[in-house]
C-alpha positions, -999 to 999 in steps of 0.1 A, spaced: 450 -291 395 461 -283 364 430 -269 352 432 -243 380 470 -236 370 453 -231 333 427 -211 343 452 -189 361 471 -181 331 444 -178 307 425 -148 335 457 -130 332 467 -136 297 456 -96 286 473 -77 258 470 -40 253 485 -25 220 483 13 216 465 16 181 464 51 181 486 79 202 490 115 194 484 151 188 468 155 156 463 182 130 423 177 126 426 169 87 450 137 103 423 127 129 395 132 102 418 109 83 425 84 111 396 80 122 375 72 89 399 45 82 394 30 109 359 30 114 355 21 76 378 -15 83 356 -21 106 327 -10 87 339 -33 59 344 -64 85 308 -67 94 304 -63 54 324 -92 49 309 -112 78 274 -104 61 285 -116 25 299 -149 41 265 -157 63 245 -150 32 270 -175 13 242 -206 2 218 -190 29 192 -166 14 173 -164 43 207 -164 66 200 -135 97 226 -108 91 204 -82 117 240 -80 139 259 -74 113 235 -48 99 229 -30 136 266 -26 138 273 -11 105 243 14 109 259 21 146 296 29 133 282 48 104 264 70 131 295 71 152 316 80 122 293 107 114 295 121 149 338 114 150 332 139 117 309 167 136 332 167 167 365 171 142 348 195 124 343 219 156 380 213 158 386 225 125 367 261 129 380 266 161 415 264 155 422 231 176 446 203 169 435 164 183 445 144 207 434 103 198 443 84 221 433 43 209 443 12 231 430 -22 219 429 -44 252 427 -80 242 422 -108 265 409 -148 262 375 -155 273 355 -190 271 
């Protein structure tokens, strides 16, 4: 029984923190946005160094898909900002981070 009274908890144990809210100037969305999609960037770096760690031959091809992925989707985050820009539009981001427990 208590397992079930657990398992309750944990399936509704979800967080949501608002990352990123606003109406931006484009030169301030450019900004946002590059920063973080470079931490991000920069954590599967990280991950990559520490697998390699003692382990030559350690399989990083996760770590290298997603960096190759958010470089593209940074690239695009720049075209679509840069539209923005000519036309005369300010931003709107708006970034929730839903976190929740999973086994």
């Amino acid at each position: 029984m208590s397992d079930t009274k657990t398992k309750n908890k944990i399936e509704k144990a979800t967080q949501e923190v608002n990352l990123v809210e606003g109406l931006f100037r484009p030169s301030e969305a450019d900004f946002l946005i590059n920063v973080l999609i470079e931490e991000k960037i920069n954590f599967h770096r990280l991950q990559k160094l520490s697998l390699c760690i003692g382990q030559e031959q350690a399989d990083t091809k996760y770590e290298c898909s997603r960096i190759d992925e958010l470089l593209k989707e940074k690239q695009i985050a720049k075209d679509y900002i840069s539209i923005a820009r000519k036309e005369g539009y300010n931003v709107v981001i708006n970034g929730t981070l839903n976190i929740s427990f999973v086994k």
